[in-house]
N, C-alpha and C positions, 0 to 999 in steps of 0.2 A: 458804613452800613449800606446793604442794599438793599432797594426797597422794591415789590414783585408789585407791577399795576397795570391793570387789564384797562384799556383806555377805552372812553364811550364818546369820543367827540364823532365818528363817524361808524357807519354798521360793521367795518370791517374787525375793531374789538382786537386790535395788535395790542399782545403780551408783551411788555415793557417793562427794563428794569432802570431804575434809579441810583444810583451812585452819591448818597447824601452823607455828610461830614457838615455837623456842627449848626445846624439847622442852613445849610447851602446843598443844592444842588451840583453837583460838579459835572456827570455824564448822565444822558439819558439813551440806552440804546432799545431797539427793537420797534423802533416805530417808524409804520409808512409813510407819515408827514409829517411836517412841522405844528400841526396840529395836533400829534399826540404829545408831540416836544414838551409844546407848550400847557398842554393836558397833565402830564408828568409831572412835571416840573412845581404846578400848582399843586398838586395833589400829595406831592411829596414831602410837602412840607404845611401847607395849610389845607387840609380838605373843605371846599366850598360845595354847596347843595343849593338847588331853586326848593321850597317847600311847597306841594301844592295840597290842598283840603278842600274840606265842604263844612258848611254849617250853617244852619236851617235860619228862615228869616221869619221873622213876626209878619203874620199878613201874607205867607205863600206858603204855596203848597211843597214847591219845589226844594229842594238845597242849592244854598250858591257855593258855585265851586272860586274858591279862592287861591291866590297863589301868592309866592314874595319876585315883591320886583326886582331883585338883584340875586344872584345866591347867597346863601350865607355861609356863615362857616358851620363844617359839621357838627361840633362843638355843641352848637346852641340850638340842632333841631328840637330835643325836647321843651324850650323854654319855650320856642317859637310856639308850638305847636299847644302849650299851653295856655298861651296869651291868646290865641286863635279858638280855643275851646270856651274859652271866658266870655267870647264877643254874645253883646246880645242887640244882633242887627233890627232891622225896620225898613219894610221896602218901601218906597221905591228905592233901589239901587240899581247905578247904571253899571255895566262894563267900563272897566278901568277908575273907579269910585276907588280911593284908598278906604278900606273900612280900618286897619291898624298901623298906627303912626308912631313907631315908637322907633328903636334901632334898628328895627325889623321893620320896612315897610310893605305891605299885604293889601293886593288890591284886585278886587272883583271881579272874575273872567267872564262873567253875562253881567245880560243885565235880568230883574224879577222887580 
């Protein structure tokens, strides 16, 4: 099967196709570097995402903007994003604070 994937690892956004059998990559062509290669190749078979949110803290006015530390897989943005909906913070929180700890780890891009 081929698989049609517009790569984001640099602006340029080469149209790349995927040559997948059997959950393996075989060929990846259309791409300017080894970085879409490699963009492909993950993508073809496992899609991973970084998730990044906001959600408001007891004691500020502001939203903290949260992210996960790793990407994760596509799969599991909306669980992630539910787990994230759940939080019921308390500031002070510093930048880089993990506020969720679970197979998702999610940690706080300021501080409030």
């Amino acid at each position: 099967m081929i698989k049609h994937i517009t790569c984001i690892s640099c602006p340029v956004g080469c149209r790349m196709e995927a040559l997948v059998e059997e959950k393996e990559v075989l060929k990846v062509s259309g791409n300017a570097c080894k970085r879409g290669e490699t963009y492909a190749r993950q993508e073809a078979i496992s899609p991973m995402r970084m998730v990044t949110a906001v959600v408001m803290v007891k004691g500020s006015d502001m939203p903290l903007s949260v992210k996960t530390k790793q990407p994760i897989p596509k799969k599991d943005i909306a669980a992630c994003m539910s787990a994230i909906e759940a939080l019921h913070l308390q500031s002070p929180i510093r930048a880089g604070d993990v506020v969720l700890n679970n197979e998702w780890q999610v940690v706080a891009t300021k501080s409030v």
